[in-house]
Short mmCIF file of the C-alpha atoms (twelve columns), coordinates in Angstrom:
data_MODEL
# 
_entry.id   MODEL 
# 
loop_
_atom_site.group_PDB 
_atom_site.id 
_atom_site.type_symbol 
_atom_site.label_atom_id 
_atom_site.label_alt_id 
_atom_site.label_comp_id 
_atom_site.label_asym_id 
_atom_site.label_seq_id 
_atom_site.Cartn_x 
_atom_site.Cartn_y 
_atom_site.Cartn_z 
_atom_site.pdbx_PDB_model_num 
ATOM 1   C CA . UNK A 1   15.164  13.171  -9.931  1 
ATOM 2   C CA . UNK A 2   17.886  11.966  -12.419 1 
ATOM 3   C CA . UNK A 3   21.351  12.813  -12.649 1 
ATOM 4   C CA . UNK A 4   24.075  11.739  -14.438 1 
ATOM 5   C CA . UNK A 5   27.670  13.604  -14.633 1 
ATOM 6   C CA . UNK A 6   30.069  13.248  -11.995 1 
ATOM 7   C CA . UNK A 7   28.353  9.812   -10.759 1 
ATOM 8   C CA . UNK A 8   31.790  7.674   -10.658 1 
ATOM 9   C CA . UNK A 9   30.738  5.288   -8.199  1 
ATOM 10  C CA . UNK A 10  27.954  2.551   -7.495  1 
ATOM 11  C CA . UNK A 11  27.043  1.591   -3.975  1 
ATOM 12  C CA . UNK A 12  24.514  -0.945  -2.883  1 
ATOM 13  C CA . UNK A 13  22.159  -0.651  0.648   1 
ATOM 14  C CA . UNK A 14  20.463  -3.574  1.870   1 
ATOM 15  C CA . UNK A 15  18.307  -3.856  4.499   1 
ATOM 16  C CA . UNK A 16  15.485  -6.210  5.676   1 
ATOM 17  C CA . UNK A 17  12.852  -4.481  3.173   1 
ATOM 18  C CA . UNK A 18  14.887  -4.385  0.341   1 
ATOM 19  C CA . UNK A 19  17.759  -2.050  -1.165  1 
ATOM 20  C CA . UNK A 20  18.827  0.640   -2.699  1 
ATOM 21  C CA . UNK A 21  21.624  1.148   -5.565  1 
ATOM 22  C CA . UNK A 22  22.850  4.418   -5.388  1 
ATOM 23  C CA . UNK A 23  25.016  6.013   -8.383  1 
ATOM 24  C CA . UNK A 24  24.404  5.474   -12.058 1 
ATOM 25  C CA . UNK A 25  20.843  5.911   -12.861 1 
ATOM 26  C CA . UNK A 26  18.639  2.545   -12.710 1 
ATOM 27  C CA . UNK A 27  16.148  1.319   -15.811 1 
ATOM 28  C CA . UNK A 28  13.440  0.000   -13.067 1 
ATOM 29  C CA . UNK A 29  12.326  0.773   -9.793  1 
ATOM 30  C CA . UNK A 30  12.049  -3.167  -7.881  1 
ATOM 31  C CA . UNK A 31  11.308  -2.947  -4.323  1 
ATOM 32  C CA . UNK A 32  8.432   -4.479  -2.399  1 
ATOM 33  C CA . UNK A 33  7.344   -3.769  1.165   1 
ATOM 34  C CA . UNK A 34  5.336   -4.890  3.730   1 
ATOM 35  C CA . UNK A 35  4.275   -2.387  5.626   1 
ATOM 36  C CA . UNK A 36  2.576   -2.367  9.315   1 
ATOM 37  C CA . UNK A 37  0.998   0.306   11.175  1 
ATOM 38  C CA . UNK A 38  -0.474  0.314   14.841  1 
ATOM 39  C CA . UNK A 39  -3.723  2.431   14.973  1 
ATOM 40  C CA . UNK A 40  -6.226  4.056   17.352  1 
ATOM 41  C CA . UNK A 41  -7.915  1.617   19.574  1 
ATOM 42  C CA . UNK A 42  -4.649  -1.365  19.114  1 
ATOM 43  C CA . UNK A 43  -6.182  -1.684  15.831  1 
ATOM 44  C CA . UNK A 44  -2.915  -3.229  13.672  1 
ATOM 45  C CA . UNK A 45  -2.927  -2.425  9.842   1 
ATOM 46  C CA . UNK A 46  -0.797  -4.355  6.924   1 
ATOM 47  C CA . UNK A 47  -1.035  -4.008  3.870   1 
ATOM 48  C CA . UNK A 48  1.447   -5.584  1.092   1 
ATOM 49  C CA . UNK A 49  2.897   -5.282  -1.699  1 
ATOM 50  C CA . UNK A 50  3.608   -1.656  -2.313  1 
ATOM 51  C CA . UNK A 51  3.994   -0.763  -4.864  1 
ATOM 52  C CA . UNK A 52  1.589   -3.544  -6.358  1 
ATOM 53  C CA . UNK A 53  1.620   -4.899  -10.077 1 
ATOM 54  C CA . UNK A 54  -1.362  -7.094  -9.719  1 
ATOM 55  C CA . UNK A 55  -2.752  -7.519  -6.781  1 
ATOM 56  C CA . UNK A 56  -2.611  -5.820  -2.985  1 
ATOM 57  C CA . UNK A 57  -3.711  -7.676  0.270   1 
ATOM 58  C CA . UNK A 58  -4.859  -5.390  3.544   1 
ATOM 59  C CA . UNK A 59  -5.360  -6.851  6.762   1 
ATOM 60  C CA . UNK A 60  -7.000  -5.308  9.739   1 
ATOM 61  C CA . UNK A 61  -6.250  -7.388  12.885  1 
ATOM 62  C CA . UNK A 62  -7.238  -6.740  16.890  1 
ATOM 63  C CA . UNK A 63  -9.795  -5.304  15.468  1 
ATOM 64  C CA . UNK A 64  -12.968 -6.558  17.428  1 
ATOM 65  C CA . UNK A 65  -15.881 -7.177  16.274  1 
ATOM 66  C CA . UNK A 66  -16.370 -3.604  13.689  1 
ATOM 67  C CA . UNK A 67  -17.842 -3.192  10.246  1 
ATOM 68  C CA . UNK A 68  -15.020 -1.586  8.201   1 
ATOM 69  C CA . UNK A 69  -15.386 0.123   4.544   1 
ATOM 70  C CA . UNK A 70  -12.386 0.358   2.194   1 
ATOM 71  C CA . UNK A 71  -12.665 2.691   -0.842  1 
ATOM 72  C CA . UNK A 72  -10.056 3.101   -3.443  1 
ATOM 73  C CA . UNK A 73  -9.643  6.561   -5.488  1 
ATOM 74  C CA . UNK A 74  -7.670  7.653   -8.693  1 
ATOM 75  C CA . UNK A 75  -5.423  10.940  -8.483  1 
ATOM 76  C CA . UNK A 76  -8.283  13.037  -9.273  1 
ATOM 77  C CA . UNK A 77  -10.183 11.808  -5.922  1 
ATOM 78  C CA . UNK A 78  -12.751 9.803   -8.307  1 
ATOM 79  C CA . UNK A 79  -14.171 6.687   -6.688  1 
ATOM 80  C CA . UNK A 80  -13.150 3.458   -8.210  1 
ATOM 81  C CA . UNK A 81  -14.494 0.693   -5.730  1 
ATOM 82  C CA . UNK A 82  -15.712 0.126   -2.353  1 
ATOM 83  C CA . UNK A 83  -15.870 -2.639  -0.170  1 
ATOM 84  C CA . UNK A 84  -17.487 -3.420  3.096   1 
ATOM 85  C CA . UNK A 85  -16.526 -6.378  5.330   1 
ATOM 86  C CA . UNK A 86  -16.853 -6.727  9.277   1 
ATOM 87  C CA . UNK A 87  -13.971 -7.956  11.461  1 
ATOM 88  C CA . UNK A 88  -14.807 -11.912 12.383  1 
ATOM 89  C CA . UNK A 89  -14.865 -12.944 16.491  1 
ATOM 90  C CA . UNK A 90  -10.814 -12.938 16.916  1 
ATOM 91  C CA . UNK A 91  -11.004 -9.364  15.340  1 
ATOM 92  C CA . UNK A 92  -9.659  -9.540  12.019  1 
ATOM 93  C CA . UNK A 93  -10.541 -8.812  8.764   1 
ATOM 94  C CA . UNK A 94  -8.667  -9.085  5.276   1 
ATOM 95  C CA . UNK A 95  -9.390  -6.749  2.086   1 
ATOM 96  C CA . UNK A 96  -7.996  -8.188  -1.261  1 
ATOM 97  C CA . UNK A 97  -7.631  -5.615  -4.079  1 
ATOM 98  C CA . UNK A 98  -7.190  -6.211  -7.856  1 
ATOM 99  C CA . UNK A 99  -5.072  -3.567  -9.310  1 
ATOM 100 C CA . UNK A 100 -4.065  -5.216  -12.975 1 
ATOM 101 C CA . UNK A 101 -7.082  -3.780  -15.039 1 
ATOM 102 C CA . UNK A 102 -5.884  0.178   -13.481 1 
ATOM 103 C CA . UNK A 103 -3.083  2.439   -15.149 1 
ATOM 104 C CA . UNK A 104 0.584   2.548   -13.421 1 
ATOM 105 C CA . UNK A 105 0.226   5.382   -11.467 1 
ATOM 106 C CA . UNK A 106 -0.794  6.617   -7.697  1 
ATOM 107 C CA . UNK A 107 -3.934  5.640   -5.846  1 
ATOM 108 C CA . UNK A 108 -5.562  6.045   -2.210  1 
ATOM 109 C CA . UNK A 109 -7.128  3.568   0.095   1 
ATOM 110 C CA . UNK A 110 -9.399  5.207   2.624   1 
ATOM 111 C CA . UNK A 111 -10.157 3.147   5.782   1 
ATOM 112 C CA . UNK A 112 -13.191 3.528   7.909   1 
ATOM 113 C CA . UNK A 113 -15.294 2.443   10.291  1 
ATOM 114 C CA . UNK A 114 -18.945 3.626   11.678  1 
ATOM 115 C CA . UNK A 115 -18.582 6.777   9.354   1 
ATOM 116 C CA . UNK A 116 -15.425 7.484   10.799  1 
ATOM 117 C CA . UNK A 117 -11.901 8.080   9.214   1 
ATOM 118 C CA . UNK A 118 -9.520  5.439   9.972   1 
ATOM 119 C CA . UNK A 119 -6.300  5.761   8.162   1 
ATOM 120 C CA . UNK A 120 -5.634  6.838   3.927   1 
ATOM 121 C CA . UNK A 121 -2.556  4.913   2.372   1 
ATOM 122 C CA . UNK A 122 -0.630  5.853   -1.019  1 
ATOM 123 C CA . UNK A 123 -0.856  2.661   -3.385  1 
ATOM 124 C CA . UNK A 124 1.655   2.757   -6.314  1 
ATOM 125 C CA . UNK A 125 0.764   0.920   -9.265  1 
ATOM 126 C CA . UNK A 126 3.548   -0.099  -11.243 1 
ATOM 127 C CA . UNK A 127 3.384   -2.140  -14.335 1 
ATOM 128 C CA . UNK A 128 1.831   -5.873  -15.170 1 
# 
């Protein structure tokens, strides 16, 4: 949403994961995150950055010893890729993604193991 008339002042948050500028509007959107999620099972997910330009790194750690598959899809809910790794002895696992050869735009990861749903995270794709 954009709006313009009766913005008189500029503020500034910042906080650990970045910040927000609040008041006129801005040319760019510039904020990376790291974000980390506990699971089922003390399974801990992180994935970074997002939104991604070029590339985006997920990590699956106290994992155990599981086969995990990773599949990426457009808007539409069209496949793009899928990849299938299995957690080493200390139970983690890393996915690496290459996102500069897709369109800006929104994408899913969908996380599972043994044929069963894991997690689904929102990827933005912002410019090279």
């Amino acid at each position: 949403m954009d709006y313009t008339v009766g913005e008189l002042l500029l503020g500034t948050l910042n906080t650990n994961n970045g910040y927000l500028t609040q008041g006129f509007q801005q040319p760019y959107a510039n904020y990376y995150q790291s974000n980390l999620e506990y699971l089922t099972n003390n399974i801990i997910l992180s994935y970074y950055p997002n939104p991604c330009n070029k590339f985006l790194t997920l990590n699956l750690s106290n994992a155990g010893i599981q086969e995990f598959v990773v599949d990426l899809y457009d808007i539409l809910g069209q496949k793009l890729l899928s990849q299938k790794a299995q957690s080493d002895f200390s139970g983690n696992l890393t996915f690496y993604f290459e996102f500069q050869h897709y369109k800006c735009g929104h994408y899913f990861l969908q996380i599972s193991n043994n044929h069963e749903f894991v997690k689904n995270i929102k990827i933005v794709k912002t410019s090279n």
